[in-house]
N, C-alpha and C positions, 0 to 999 in steps of 0.2 A: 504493500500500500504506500510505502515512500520512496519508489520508484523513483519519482521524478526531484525529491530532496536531494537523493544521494546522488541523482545526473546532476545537478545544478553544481552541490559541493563540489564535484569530482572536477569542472572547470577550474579550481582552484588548488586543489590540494589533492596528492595521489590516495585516496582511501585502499586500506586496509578490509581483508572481506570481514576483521572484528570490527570493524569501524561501520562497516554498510549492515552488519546485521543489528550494532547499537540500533542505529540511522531505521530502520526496518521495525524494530521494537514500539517505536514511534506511535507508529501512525497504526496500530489496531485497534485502537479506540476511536470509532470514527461516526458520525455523523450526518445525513446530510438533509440540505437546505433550498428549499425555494429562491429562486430569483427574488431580489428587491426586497430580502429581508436583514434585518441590524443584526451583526453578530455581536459588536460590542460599543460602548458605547463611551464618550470622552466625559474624563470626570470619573471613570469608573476605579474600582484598586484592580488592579491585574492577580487573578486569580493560576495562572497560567498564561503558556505560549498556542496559538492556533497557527496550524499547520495546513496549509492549503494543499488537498490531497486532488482535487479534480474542480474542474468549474472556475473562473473569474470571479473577483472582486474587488473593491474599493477602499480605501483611507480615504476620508473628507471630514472638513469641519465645515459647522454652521454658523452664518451671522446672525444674530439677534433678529433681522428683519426676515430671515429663512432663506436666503440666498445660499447657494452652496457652494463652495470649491474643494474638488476633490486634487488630494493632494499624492497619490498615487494609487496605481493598480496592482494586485497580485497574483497570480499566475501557478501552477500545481507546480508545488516543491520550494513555495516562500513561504516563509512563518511572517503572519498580520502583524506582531509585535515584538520583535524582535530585543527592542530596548524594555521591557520587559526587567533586569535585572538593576537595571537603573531609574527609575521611576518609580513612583510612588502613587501615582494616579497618571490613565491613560489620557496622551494628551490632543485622539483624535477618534473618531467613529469608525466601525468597519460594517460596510454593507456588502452582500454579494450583488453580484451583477447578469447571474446566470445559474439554474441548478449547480449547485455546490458540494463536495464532499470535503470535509471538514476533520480534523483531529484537534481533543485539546490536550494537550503535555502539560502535566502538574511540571509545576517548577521543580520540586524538589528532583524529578527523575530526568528532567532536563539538565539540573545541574551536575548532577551523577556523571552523564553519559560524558559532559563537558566536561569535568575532572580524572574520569580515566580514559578517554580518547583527546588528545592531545591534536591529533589531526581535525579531527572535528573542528577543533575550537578553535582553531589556525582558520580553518575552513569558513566557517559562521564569522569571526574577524573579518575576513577579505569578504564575504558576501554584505556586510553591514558598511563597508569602505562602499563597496558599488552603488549599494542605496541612497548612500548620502550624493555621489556621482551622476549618478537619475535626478535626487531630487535638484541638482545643480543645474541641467541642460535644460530642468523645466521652469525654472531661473531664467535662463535664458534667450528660449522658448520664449516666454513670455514677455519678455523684456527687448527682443532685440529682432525675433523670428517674426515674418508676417503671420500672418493666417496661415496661408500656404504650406508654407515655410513648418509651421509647427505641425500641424495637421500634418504632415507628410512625415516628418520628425517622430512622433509618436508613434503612428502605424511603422516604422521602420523600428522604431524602439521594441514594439509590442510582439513585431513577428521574430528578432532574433534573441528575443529573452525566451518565446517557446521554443525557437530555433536550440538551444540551449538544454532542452531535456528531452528533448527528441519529439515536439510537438506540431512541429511544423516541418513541412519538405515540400518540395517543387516549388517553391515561392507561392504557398498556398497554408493557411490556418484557419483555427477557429478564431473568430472575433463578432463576439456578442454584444461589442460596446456600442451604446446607443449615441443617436446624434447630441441627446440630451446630454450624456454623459462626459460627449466628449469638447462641448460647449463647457461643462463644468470644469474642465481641469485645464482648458487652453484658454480660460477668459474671454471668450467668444460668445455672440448670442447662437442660438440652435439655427436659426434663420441661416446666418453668415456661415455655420459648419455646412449647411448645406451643403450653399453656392461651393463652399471650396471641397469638398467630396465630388458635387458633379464635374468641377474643373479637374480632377486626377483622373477620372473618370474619361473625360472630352480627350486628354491627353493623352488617352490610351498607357494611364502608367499603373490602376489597378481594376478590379471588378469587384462587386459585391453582391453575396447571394444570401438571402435571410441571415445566419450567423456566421457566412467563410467569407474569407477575404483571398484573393490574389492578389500578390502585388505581379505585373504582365511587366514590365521592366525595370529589375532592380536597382539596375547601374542610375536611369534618371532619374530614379523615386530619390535615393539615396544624395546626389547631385542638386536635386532642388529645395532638399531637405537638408544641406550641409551636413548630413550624418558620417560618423566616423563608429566602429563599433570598440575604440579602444577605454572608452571609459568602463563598457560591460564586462570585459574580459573573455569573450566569447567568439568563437572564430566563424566566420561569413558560408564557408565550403563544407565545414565537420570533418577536412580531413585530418584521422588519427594521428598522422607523423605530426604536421602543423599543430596540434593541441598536446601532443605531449612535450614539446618545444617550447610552448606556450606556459605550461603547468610547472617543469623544470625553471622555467623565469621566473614564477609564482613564486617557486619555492625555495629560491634563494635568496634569503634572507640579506645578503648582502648588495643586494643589485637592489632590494624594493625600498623603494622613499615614499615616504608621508609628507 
């Protein structure tokens, strides 16, 4: 059931098969959830860590006046709270955004697993580096990217983080995210996400069909999107020799800067 945890880690750090059966122990406690429902809620104490075993979902906060901005998405094999061990009360909402399969990790057996797997927690470090790196581009994104620009940004964000646990292939995924949705997290009215969906569209650079996405040519999606995939740590092709080149640079502690 944590399949796709232990692809995502393994981007970063060579896991051990005592390490992926920790990793595996996980997520048998599982649950799952309708579309458009709260898993947790900001202001809450963190009872545990949730584990996204299948299905999309959301981090957003709300304004006083009920405006939303969502502030990232999660994808099967991210845990919704990561910071968790530092917090004291959670400092954003998680909704899903599509039928959901769900685990929640007591703390205390999360911190177990993190105290005698060593790679793990090497592991979980460099994935919590990438998050704050996401939440940077959407910085960015927002600040500096047109419409266009982000909107293209994102979908390219979205498919090579599946790309990443083996979710996606042919320049083809699932993508459940709605135009509402995605108005909320690029500061865009839903109106304006349209127009710029139909214009990637006009451009013959993706399709869209009830929940799949094609992107139809990567190289320009990628080009109009000023995308580069080196903040994710994740490689464009999945070839094995390239990602273990990749993982070996991870893992030399002396070459990585903060």
């Amino acid at each position: 059931m944590s399949q796709y945890l232990i692809r995502k880690l393994e981007n970063f750090v060579r896991l051990e098969e005592a390490d992926r059966l920790a990793l595996e122990a996980l997520g048998k406690a599982s649950k799952c959830l309708p579309a458009h429902v709260d898993v947790m809620f900001e202001g809450e104490e963190p009872q545990g860590v949730i584990l996204m075993l299948d299905g999309f979902a959301c981090c957003y906060k709300h304004l006083d006046d009920g405006r939303r901005q969502i502030t990232g998405y999660f994808v099967p094999g991210d845990l919704c709270d990561p910071y968790v061990f530092v917090v004291r009360k959670i400092g954003y909402s998680v909704a899903t955004l599509s039928p959901a399969l769900l685990a929640k990790i007591p703390r205390a057996k999360l911190d177990k697993v993190i105290d005698e797997h060593p790679r793990i927690a090497r592991a979980l470090w460099r994935s919590a580096l990438v998050n704050e790196a996401i939440l940077q581009e959407r910085v960015v994104s927002i600040g500096r990217r047109t419409a266009l620009e982000r909107t293209a940004h994102l979908i390219c964000e979205i498919y090579h983080r599946l790309q990443a646990v083996h979710l996606a292939r042919n320049n083809s995924c699932e993508f459940p995210i709605t135009q509402q949705d995605l108005a909320d997290s690029l500061g865009l009215s839903a109106v304006h996400v349209n127009r710029t969906l139909q214009q990637l569209r006009s451009q013959g650079l993706i399709a869209q069909h009830n929940h799949s996405l094609v992107i139809l040519d990567p190289t320009k999606l990628r080009g109009l999107a000023l995308f580069k995939t080196s903040y994710l740590h994740v490689l464009d092709d999945g070839d094995a020799s390239r990602r273990t080149v990749t993982r070996s640079y991870l893992e030399d502690q002396s070459r990585f800067r903060i």
